[in-house]
C-alpha positions in Angstrom: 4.7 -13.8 -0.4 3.1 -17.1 0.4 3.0 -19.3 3.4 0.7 -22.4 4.1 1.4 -21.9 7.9 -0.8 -19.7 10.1 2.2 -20.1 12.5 4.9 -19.0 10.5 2.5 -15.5 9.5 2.5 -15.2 13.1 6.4 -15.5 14.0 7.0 -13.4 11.2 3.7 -11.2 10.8 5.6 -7.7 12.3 8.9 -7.8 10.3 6.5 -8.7 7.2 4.2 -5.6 7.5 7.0 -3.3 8.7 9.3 -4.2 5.6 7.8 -6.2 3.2 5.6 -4.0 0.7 3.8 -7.1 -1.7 1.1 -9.1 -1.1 0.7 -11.5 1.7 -1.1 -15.2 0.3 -2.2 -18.2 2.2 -5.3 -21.0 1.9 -7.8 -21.9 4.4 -7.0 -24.7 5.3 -4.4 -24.6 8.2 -5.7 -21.4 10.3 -6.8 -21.7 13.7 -10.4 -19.6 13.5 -9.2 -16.8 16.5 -6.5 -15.7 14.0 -8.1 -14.9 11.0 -5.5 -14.3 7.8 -7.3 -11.6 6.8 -7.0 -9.7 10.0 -3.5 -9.1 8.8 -3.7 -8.3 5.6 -3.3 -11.6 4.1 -5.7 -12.9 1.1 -7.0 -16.1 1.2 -7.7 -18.5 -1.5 -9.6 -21.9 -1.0 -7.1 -24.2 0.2 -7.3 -27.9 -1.4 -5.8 -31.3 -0.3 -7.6 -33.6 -2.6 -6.3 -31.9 -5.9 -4.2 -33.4 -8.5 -1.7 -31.1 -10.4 -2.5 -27.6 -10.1 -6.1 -26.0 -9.8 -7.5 -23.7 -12.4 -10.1 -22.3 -10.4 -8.0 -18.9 -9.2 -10.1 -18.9 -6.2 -8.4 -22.3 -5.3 -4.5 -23.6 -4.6 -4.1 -26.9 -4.7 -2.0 -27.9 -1.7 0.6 -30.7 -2.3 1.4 -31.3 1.4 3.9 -28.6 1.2 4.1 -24.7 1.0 6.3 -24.7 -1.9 3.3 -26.8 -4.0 1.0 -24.2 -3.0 3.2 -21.4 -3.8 3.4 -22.7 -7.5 -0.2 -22.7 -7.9 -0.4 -19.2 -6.9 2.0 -18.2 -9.3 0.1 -20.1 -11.9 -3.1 -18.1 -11.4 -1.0 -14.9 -10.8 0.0 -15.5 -14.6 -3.4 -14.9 -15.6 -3.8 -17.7 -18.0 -1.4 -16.4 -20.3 1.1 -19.0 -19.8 4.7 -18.3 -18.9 7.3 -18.9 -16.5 7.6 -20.2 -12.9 11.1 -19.6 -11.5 11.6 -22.1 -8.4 14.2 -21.3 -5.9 15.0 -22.7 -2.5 13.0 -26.4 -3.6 15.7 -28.7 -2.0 13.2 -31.6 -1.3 16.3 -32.9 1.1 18.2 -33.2 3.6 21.8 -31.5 3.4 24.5 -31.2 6.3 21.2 -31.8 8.3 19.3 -29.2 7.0 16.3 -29.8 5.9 15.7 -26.1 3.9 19.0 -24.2 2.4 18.7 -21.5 5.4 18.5 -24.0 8.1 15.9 -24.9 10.2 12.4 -22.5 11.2 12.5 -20.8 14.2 10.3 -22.0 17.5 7.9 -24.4 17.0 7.7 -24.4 12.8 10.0 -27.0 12.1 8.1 -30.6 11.1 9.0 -33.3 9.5 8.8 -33.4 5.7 8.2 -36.6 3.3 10.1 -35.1 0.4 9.0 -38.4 -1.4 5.3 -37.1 -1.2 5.9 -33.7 -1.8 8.2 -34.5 -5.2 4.9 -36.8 -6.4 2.7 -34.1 -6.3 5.1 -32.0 -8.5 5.3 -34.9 -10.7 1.8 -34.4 -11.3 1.8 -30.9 -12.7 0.8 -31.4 -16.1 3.4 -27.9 -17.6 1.9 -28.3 -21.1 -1.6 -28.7 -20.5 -1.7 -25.6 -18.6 1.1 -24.0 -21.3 3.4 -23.1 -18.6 7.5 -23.8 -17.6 8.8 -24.3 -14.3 12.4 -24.1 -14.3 14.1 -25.4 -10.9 16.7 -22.8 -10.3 17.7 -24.6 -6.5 21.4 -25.1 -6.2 21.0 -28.4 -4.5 17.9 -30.5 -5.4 16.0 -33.5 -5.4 13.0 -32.3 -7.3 13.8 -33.8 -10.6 10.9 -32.8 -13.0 11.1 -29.7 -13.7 14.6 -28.5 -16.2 17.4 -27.5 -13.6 18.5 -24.1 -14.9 21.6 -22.2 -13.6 19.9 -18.6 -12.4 22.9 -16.8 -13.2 22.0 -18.2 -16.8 19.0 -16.7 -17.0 
């Protein structure tokens, strides 16, 4: 599980380590230091806004302004350099009926405003082949264009 957003750990931190039994991700950049990630179980990586594509260090995620970008590059490193697959689900880059994320909006204080045009650049910049990888956009309803759009009940 991986969040950018020391506030959204800390709206859903209980529920998390009462139910959830996987790892908890997030980068350094966005905590407040009086809530350390690690005081919750979560395992930080470098975070990096200055990155193009995704990094290579493991010990690094480039950011991408968004979560989601972030997210990616963890899964890259989770793959070990072996190359493979990255499944993306719930990447609507959007607004739909007003929503700007397929289960509506965050709770409290989370929701911000998004420049999809931003975060869809970055993505653009993922060099797949280079890094000898696929990301397949599974989203039912999506703006992010670069990656093949694959039905996930095809898969």
């Amino acid at each position: 599980m991986y969040s950018t957003d020391a506030r959204w750990y800390k709206h859903w931190i209980e529920t998390l380590t009462r139910d959830y039994e996987g790892n908890l991700w997030t980068q350094s950049i966005a905590w407040p230091k009086e809530t350390p990630p690690e005081a919750w179980g979560i395992t930080v990586l470098k975070g990096c806004t200055q990155g193009i594509g995704l990094s290579t260090d493991p010990e690094v995620l480039h950011c991408g302004q968004n979560s989601g970008f972030a997210a990616v590059n963890l899964a890259y490193h989770r793959l070990n350099g072996e190359g493979g697959k990255i499944i993306l689900l719930g990447f609507d880059m959007h607004v739909h009926n007003g929503k700007r994320h397929f289960f509506g909006a965050h709770p409290g204080n989370m929701e911000v405003d998004s420049n999809y045009n931003d975060f869809m650049r970055n993505f653009r910049k993922i060099d797949c082949a280079a890094l000898g990888i696929d990301i397949w956009n599974c989203t039912r309803r999506t703006a992010l264009d670069c990656f093949p759009l694959i039905d996930l009940d095809t898969l």
